[in-house]
C-alpha positions in Angstrom: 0.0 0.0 0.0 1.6 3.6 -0.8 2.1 5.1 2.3 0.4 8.2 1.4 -2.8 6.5 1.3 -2.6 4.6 4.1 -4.5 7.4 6.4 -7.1 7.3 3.3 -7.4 3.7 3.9 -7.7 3.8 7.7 -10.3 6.5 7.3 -12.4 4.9 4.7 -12.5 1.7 7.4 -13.2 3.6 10.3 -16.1 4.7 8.7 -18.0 1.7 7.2 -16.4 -0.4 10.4 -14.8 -2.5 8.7 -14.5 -5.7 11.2 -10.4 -6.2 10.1 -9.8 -3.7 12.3 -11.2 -5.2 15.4 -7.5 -7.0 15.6 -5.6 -7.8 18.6 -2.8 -5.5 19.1 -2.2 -2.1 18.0 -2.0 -2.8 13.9 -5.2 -2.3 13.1 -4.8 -4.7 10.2 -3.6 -2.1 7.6 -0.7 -3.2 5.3 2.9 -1.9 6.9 3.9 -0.4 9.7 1.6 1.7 12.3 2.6 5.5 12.0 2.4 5.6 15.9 4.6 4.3 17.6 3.2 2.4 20.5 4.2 4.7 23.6 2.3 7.5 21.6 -0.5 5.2 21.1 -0.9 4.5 25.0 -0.3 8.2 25.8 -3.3 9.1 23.4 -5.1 5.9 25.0 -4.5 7.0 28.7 -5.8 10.6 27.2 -9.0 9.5 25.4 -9.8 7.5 28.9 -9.3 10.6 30.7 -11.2 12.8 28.7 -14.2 10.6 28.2 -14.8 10.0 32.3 -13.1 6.3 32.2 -13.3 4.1 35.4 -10.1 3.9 37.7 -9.6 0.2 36.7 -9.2 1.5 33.3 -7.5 4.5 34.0 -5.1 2.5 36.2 -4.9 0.1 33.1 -4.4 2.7 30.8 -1.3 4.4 32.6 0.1 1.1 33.1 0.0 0.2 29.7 1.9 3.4 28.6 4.2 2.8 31.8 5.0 -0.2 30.1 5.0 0.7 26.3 8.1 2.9 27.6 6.4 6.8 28.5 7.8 8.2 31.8 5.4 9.4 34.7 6.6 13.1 33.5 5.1 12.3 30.0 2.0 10.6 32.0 1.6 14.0 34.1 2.1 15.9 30.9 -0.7 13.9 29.0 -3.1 15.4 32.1 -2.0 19.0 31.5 -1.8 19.2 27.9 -5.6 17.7 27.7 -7.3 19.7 30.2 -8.0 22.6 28.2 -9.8 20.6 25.7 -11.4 17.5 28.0 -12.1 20.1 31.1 -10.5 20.6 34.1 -12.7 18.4 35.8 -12.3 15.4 34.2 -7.9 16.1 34.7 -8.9 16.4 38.7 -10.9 14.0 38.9 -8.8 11.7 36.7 -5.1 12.9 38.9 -5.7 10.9 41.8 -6.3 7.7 40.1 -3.4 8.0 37.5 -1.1 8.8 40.3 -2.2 5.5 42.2 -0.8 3.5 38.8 2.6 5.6 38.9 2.7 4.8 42.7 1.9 8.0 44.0 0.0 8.5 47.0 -1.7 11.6 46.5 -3.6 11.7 49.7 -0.6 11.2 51.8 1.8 13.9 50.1 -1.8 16.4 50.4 -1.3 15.1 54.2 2.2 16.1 54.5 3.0 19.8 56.4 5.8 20.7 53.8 5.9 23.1 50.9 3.8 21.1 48.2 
């Protein structure tokens, strides 16, 4: 497939869901090599979670998976600020607490501490 229609092709499947692209992994099916590489993929992931009010198991899940795919907690954090404008504050607060439990943070304790935080 000519890599400059690739994006065409993922487009025009997305559309019509098209059932090769329920396929395990990140590939979606499509002939060569994702575009994304698959830290970038979790950090979008982790994002969409956020953004559309996700569980804590999933957002747990979802940070983990980017832990794992190779994304440092700084990137994780950064993920949080860089989608609040457009997913709301309130979803980024509500979402913190949870995220920080799957980078082994305990929020409540540091909040708990008399120090300059």
């Amino acid at each position: 497939m000519d890599p400059a229609a690739r994006y065409q092709e993922t487009l025009r499947k997305l559309a019509i869901f098209d059932e090769e692209l329920v396929t395990a992994g990140f590939g979606l099916g499509l002939a060569g090599p994702p575009a994304l590489d698959l830290k970038t993929a979790a950090l979008l992931q982790l994002a969409a979670s956020v953004a559309i009010g996700s569980s804590a198991a999933c957002l747990e899940w979802s940070a983990g998976r980017a832990l794992a795919a190779g994304a440092t907690k700084d990137e994780i954090a950064d993920v949080l600020l860089a989608i609040a404008p457009v997913a709301g504050i309130g979803r980024v607060v509500s979402a913190a607490p949870l995220v920080a439990g799957a980078l082994e943070y305990d929020i409540e304790a540091a909040l708990g501490e008399p120090d300059d935080h």
